[in-house]
C-alpha positions as CSV (number, residue, x, y, z in Angstrom):
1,X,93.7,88.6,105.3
2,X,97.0,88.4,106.5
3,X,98.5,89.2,110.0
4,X,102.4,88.7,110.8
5,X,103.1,89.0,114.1
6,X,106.5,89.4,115.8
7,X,108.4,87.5,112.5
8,X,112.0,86.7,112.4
9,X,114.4,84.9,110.6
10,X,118.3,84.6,110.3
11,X,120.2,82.7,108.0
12,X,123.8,81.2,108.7
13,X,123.0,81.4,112.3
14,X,126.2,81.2,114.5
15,X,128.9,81.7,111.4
16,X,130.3,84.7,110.2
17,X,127.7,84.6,107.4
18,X,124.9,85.6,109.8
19,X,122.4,87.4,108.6
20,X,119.0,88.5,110.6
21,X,116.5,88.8,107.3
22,X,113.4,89.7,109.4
23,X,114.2,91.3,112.8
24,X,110.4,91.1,114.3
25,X,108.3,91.9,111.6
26,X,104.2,92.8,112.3
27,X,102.3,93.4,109.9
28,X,98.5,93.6,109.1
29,X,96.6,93.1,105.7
30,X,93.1,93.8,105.7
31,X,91.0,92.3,102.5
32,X,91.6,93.9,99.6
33,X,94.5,96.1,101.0
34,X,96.9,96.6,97.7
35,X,100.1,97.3,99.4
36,X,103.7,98.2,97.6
37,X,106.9,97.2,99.8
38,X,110.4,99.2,99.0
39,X,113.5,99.4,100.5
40,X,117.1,98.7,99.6
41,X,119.4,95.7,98.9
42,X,119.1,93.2,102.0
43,X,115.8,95.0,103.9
44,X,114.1,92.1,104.4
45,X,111.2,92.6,100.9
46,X,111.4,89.1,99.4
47,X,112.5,87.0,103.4
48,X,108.7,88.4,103.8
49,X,106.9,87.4,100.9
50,X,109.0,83.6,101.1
51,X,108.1,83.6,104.6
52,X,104.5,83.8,104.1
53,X,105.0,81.5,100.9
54,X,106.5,79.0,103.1
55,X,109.4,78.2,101.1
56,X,111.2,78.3,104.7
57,X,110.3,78.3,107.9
58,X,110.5,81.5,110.3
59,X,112.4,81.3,113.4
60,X,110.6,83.0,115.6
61,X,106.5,84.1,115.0
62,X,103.1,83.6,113.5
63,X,102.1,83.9,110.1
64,X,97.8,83.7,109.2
65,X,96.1,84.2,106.0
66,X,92.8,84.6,106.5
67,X,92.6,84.2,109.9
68,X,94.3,80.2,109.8
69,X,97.5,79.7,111.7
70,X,99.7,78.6,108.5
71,X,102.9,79.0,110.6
72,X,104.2,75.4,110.1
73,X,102.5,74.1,106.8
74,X,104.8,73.4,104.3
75,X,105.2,75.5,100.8
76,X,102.8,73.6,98.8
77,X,99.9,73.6,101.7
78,X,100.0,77.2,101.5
79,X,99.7,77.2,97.9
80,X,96.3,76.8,98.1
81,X,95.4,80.4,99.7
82,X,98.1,81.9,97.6
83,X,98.9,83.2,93.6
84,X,102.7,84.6,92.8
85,X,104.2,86.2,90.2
86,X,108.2,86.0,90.6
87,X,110.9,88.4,89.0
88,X,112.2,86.1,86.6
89,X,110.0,85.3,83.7
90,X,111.0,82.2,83.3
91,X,109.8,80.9,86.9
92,X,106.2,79.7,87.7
93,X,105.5,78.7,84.1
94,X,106.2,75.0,82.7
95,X,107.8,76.5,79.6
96,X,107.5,72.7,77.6
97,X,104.0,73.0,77.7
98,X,101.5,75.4,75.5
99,X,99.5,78.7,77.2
100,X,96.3,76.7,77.2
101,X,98.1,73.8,79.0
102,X,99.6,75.7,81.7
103,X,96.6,77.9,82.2
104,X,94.8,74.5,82.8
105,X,97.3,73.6,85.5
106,X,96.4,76.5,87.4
107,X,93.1,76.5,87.5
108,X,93.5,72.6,88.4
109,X,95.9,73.5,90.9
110,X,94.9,71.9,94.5
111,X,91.6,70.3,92.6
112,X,91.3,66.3,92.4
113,X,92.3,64.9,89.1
114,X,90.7,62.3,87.2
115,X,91.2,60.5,84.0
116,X,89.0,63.2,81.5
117,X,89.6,64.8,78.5
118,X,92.4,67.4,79.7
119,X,91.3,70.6,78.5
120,X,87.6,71.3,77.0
121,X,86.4,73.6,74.5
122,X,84.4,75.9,76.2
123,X,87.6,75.7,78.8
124,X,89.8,76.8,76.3
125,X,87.6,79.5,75.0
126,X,87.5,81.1,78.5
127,X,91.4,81.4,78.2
128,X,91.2,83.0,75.2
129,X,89.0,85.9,76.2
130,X,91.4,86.2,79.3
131,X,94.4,86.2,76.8
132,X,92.6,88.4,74.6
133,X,92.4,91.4,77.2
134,X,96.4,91.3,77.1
135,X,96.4,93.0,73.6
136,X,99.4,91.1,73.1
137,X,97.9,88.6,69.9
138,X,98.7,85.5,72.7
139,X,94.6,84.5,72.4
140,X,95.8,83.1,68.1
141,X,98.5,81.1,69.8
142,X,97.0,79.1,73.1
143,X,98.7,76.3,72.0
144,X,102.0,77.9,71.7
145,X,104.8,76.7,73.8
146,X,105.3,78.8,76.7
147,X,108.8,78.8,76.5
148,X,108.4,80.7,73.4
149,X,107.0,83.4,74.4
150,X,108.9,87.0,75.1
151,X,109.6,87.5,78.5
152,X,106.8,90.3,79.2
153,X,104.2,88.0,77.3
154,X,104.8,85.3,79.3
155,X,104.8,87.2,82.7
156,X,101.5,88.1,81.7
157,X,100.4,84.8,81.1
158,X,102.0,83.8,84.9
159,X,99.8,86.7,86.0
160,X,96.6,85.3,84.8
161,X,97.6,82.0,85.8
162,X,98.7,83.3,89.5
163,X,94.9,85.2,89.4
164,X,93.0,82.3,87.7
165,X,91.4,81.3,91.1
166,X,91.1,84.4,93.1
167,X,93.6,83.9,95.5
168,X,93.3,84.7,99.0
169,X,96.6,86.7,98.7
170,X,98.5,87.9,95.3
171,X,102.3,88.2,95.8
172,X,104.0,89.9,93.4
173,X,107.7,89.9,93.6
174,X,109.9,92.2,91.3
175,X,107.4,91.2,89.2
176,X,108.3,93.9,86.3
177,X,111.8,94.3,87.0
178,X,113.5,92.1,84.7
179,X,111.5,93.4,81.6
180,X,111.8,96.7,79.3
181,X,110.0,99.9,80.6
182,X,107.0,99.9,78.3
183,X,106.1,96.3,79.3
184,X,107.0,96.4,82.2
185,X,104.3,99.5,82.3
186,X,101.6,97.2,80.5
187,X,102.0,93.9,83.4
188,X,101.8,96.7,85.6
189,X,98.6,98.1,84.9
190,X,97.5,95.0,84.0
191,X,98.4,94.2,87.6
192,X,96.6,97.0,89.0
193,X,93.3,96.1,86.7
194,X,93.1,92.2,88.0
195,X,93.6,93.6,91.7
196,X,90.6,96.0,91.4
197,X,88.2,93.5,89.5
198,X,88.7,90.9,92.1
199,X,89.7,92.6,95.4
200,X,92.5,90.6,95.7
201,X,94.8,90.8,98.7
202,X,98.2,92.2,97.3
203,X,101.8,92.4,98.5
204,X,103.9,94.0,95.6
205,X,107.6,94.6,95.8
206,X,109.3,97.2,93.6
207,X,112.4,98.5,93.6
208,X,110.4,101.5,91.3
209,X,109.5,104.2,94.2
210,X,107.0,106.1,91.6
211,X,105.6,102.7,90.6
212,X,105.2,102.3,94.7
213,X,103.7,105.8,94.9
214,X,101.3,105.3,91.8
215,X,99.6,101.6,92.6
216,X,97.9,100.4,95.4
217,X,96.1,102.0,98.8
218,X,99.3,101.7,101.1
219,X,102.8,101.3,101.0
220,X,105.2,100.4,103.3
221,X,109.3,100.7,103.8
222,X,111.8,98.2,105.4
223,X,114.8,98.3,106.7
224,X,117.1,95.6,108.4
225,X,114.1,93.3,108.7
226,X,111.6,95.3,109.6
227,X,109.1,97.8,108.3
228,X,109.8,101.3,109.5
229,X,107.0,103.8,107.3
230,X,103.8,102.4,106.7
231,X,101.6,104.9,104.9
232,X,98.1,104.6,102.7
233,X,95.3,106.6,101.6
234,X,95.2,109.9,100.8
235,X,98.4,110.4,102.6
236,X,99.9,108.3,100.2
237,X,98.7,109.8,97.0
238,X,100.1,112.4,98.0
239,X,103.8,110.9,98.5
240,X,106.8,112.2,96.3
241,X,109.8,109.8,95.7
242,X,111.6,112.7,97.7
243,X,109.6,112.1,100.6
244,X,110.2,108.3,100.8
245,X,113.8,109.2,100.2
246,X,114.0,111.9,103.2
247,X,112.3,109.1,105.5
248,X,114.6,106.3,104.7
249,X,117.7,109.0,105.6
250,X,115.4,110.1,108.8
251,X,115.3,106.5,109.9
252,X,118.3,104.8,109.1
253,X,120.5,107.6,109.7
254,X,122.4,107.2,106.3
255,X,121.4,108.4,102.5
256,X,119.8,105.7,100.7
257,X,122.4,104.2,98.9
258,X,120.5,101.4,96.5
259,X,121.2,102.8,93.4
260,X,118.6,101.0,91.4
261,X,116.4,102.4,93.6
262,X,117.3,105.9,93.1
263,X,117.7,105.8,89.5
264,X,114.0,104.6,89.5
């Protein structure tokens, strides 16, 4: 579902700013892989996932999502095989407009639009029984301004809304990171419950090593641009935040010195 083969990127080429960001980066998804990414400050985690976005281009490399070349398509090409949930809250939501209203936008999104009613009533009951599995009282207010909203509430409406049309791939960025741990607990296994229902393709970043451990079928580590422990099945169940820690120091030939990482 997605294949990256021989990726790189550097920023501030040529300046003393420069950066390699993805130092020839394979990688292989197959459909309905769920795959957790870790690794310190600067590895490379979120170069990837705004490579394959195509919020820039790569340097050097292909990138294909289901088997299409996507390479030089722009961001909003792409957006049609893709859903994302960023780190901040406050991002991928219009926060003006109500829950119903943005939830219509992204089920809309790519679609022609004509001059009907904007949202019907058997449409908006549909978002109500989505909003209703949230357990979080949000299927009372769909015509509450987003903005409104708490920041877990409305990272969980940007979930739905990222998972509305079955992507062909689910990035998930940080997703959790900026909220408190019991919500961020609830998106997560709200996360993990979307992914399984609809065997969605999934790249998830966390800077949490037991969240890495605890969702998904595989996980893999990076370093300097480039993944250097790719693990999954029952090998990975098995996985201690030890283990991931020894392999990082193994590798890089340093003690792993994120400390968000290790507090996690």
């Amino acid at each position: 579902m997605l294949e990256l083969k021989n990726v790189h990127k550097t920023f501030n080429a040529g300046t003393v700013n420069e950066k390699k960001a993805l130092n020839g980066l394979n990688l292989v998804l197959e459909d309905g892989d769920f795959v957790t990414v870790i690794g310190g400050n600067g590895a490379g985690k979120s170069t990837m996932l705004n490579a394959v976005a195509g919020v820039w281009p790569v340097d050097q490399g292909q990138i294909l999502i289901d088997g299409q070349d996507v390479t030089k398509l722009s961001e909003h090409k792409r957006a049609a095989w893709l859903g994302r949930v960023f780190q901040d809250p406050m991002t991928g939501t219009a926060a003006t407009m109500g829950i119903d209203e943005n939830m219509a936008l992204a089920l809309r999104r790519g679609a022609h639009r004509g001059l009907r009613v904007g949202i019907k009533k058997e449409e908006r009951e549909n978002y109500r029984q989505l909003l209703k599995r949230l357990d979080l009282g949000l299927e009372d207010r769909i015509s509450s301004k987003v903005g409104l909203l708490s920041g877990g509430q409305r990272q969980a409406v940007t979930l739905l809304m990222a998972t509305l049309k079955k992507p062909k791939l689910l990035l998930l960025d940080e997703h959790t990171a900026a909220l408190d741990p019991k919500t961020a607990h609830k998106v997560l296994t709200l996360s993990d419950e979307i992914v399984r229902e609809n065997n969605l393709t999934t790249l998830m970043i966390t800077h949490n090593m037991k969240d890495a451990i605890r969702y998904g079928n595989r996980l893999i580590m990076m370093w300097e641009g480039r993944i250097i422990y790719d693990v999954r099945g029952e090998e990975k169940s098995k996985l201690k935040v030890s283990d991931l820690l020894a392999k990082f120091e193994q590798v890089s030939g340093d003690e792993f010195a994120n400390d968000r990482m290790m507090l996690s």
